[in-house]
MARDO-722108 format. One record per residue (C-alpha): x, y, z; residue in three letters. Coordinates in Angstrom, 2 decimals. Each point is the difference from the previous one (the first is absolute). Layout:
MARDO-722108
[[X,Y,Z],ALA];
...
***
This chain:
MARDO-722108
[[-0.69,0.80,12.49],UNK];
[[1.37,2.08,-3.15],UNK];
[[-0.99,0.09,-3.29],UNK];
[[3.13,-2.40,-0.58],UNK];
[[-0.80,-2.41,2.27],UNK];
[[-3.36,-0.42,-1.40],UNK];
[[1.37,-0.31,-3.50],UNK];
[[2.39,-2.69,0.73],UNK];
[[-2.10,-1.81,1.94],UNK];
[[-3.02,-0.03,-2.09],UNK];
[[2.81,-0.74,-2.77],UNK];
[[1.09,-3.24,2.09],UNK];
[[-3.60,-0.85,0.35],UNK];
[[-0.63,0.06,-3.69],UNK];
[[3.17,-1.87,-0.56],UNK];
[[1.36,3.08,-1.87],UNK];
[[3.97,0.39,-0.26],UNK];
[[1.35,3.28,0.40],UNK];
[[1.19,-0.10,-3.78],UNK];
[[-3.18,-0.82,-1.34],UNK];
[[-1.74,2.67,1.65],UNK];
[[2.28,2.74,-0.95],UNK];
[[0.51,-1.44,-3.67],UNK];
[[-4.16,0.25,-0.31],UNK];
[[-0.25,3.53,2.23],UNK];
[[3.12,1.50,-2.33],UNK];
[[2.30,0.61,2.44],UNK];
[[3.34,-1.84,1.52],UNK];
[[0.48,-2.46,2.39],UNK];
[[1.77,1.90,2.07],UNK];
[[-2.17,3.01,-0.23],UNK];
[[-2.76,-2.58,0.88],UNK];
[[2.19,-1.64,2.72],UNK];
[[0.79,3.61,1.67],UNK];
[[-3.94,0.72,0.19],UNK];
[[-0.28,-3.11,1.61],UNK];
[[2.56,0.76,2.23],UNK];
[[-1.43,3.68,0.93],UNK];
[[2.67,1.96,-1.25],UNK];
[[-1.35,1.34,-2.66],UNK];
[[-4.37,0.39,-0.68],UNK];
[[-1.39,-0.33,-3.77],UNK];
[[-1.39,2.49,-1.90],UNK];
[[-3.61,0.22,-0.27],UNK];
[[0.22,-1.54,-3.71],UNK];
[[2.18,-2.53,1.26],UNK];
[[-2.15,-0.89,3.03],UNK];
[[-2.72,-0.13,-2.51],UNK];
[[1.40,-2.54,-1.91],UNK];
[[1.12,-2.04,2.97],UNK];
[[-3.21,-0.30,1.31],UNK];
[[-1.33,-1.28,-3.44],UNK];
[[2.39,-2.53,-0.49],UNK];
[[-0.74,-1.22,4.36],UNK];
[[-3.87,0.37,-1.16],UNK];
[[-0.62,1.85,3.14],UNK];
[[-0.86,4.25,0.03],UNK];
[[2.72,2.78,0.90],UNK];
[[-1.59,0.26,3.48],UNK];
[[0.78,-3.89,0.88],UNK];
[[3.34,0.54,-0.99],UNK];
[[0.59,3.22,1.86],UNK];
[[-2.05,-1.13,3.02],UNK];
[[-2.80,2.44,0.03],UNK];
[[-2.97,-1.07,1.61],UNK];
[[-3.19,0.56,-2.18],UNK];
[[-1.57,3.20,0.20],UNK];
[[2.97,1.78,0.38],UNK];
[[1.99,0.36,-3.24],UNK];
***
């Protein structure tokens, strides 16, 4: 999986829309809906924020296993 994939689906599990999430992270919906797609990654601060508003950490999101970040 990619870091989008993870971020919509732990979006869809949290019952998250795609507005909402970008609205609180401070970015567009269509920014948020091309990360999700793959074509294009976030910045750090960006991923950052993401991650706060799924309450999960940056490595969840980019798939990193622990231990290796």
């Amino acid at each position: 999986m990619n870091i989008g994939e993870n971020i919509r689906i732990r979006r869809e599990s949290l019952g998250i829309s795609q507005v909402e999430l970008a609205e609180n992270v401070g970015i567009s919906q269509a920014m948020l809906c091309q990360i999700e797609r793959g074509t294009k990654n976030p910045s750090l601060q960006v991923g950052r924020e993401i991650a706060k508003q799924l309450n999960c950490s940056m490595e969840e999101l980019f798939d990193i296993p622990k231990g290796q970040a």
